[in-house]
TORSE-652560 format. One line per field, with one value per residue (C-alpha): residue number from 1; residue in three letters; x, y, z. Coordinates in steps of 0.001 Angstrom, whole numbers, plus 500000, padded with zeros to 6 digits. Layout:
N
num <- (NUM;...)
residuo <- (ALA;...)
xx <- (X;...)
yy <- (Y;...)
zz <- (Z;...)
***
This chain:
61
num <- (1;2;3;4;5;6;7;8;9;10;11;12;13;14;15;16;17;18;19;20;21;22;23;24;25;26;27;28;29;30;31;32;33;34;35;36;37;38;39;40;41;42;43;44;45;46;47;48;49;50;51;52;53;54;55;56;57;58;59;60;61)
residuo <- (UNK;UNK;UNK;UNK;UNK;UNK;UNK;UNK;UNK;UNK;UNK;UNK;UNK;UNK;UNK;UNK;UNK;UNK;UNK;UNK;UNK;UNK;UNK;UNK;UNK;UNK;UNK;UNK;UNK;UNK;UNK;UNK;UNK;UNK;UNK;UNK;UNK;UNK;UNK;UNK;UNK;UNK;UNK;UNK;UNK;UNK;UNK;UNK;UNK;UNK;UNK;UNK;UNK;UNK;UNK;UNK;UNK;UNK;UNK;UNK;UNK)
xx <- (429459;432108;432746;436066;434417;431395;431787;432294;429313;427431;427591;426766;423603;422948;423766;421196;422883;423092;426565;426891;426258;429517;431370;430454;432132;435236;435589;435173;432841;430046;431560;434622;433480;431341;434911;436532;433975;433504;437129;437285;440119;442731;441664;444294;443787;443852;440506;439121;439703;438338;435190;434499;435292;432182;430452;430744;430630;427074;426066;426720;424975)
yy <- (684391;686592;686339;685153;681803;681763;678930;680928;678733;679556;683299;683117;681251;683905;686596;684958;684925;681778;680029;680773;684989;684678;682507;684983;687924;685781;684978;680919;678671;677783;673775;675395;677699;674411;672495;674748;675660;671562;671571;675115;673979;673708;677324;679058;682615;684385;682323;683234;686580;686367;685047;687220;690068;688697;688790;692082;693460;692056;692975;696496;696308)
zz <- (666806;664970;661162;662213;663386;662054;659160;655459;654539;657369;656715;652706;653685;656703;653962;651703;648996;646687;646185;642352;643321;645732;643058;640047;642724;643198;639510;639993;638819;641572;642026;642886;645414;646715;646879;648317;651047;651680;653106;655149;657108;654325;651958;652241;653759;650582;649108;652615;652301;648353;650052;652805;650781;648417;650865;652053;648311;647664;651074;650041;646668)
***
C-alpha cells in the first residue's frame, strides 16, 4: 500500500508514534490532530501534507 493511500492514521500508528508526538510537530493540540484525522476525506491537502511531513521528520529523528 503506498503512503498516498495508506490512511494518515494508519501510517502514524505503523510509524509508532503516538498522536500527541505528530501534533506537537505540526504545532496543534493532539484533539485537533484527532479531528482532523476522524474526517480524512475533507483535510485539505495542505494539513495532509503538514502530517505526512511529521511523519517523515520524526521518522528521521
Amino acid at each position: 500500500m503506498t503512503t498516498q493511500t495508506k490512511s494518515l492514521k494508519s501510517q502514524i500508528k505503523s510509524a509508532s508514534f503516538p498522536q500527541w508526538k505528530v501534533a506537537d510537530q505540526i504545532g496543534v493540540a493532539e484533539k485537533t490532530l484527532i479531528v482532523w484525522l476522524r474526517r480524512e476525506d475533507k483535510l485539505t491537502s495542505n494539513k495532509k501534507e503538514l502530517i505526512l511531513k511529521a511523519i517523515q521528520e520524526l521518522s528521521h529523528e
